[in-house]
C-alpha positions in Angstrom: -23.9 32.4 -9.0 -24.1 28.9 -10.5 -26.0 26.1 -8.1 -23.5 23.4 -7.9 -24.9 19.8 -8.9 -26.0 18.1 -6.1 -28.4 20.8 -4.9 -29.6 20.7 -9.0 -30.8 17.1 -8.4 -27.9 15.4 -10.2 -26.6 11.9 -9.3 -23.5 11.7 -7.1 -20.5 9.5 -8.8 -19.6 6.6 -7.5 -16.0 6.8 -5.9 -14.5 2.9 -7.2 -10.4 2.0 -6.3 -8.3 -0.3 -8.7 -6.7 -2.6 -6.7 -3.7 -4.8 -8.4 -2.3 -7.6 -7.1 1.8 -9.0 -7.2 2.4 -11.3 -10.6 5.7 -12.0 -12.0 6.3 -9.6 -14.8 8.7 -10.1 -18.0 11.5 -10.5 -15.7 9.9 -12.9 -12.9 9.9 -11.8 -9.0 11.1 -8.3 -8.7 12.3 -8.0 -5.4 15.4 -9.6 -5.9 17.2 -6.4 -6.3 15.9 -4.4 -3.9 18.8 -2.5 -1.4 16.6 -1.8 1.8 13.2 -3.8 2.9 10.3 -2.7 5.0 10.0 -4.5 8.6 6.9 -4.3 9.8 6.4 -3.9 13.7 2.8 -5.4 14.4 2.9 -3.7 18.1 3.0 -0.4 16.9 0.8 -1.1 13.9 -2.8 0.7 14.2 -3.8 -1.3 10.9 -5.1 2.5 9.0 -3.9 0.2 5.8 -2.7 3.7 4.5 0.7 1.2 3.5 -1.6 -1.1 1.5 -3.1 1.6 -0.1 -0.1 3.3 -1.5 2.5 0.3 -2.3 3.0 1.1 -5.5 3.3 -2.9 -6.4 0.6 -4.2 -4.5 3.1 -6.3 -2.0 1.8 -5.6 1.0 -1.7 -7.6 2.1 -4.2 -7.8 4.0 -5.9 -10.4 5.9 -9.8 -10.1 7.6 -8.3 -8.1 10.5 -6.5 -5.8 8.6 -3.6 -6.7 9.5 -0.8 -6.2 6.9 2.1 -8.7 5.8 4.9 -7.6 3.2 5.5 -10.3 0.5 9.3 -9.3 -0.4 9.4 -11.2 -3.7 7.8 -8.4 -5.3 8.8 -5.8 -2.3 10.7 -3.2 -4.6 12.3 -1.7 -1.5 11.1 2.0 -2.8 9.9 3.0 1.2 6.7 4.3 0.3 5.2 2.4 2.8 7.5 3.6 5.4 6.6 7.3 4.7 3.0 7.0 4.7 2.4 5.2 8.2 1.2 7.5 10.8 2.1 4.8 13.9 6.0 4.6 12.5 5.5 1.0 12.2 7.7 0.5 9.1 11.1 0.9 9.2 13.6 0.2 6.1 16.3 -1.8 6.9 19.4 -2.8 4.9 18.9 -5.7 2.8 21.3 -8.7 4.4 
């Protein structure tokens, strides 16, 4: 049987996460065009940041507290967010 690499002596890697943040591409702010948007509810919010993690355009932040804010200029609408949370705390309503 082969020893795996930790009990051989070898170093463990690093785990490192690339973080973007919102910037107007080619075509300025992109959430112009979006058909639903994410409403956060604070109160039911547990602040996991599993939204933050996974917005595929980096529009929703964080502040010291972890809590989470949506900035719907670049907000895409895609629901992502609203999939991942755990508390239910996102809903996607129809864009007025």
């Amino acid at each position: 049987m082969q020893e795996s690499a930790e009990r051989k002596g070898a170093p463990r890697a690093k785990r490192k996460v690339a973080l973007s943040k919102p910037s107007a591409g080619a075509s300025g702010k992109t959430g112009m065009w979006r058909l639903k948007r994410p409403v956060m509810d604070q109160k039911k919010c547990n602040r996991c940041l599993i939204c933050w993690l996974y917005c595929p355009e980096s529009a929703i932040t964080r502040d010291g507290e972890n809590r989470v804010s949506i900035n719907y200029e670049y907000c895409k609408g895609c629901g992502i967010c609203s999939e991942v949370c755990p508390s239910k705390a996102i809903t996607m309503v129809k864009e007025a």
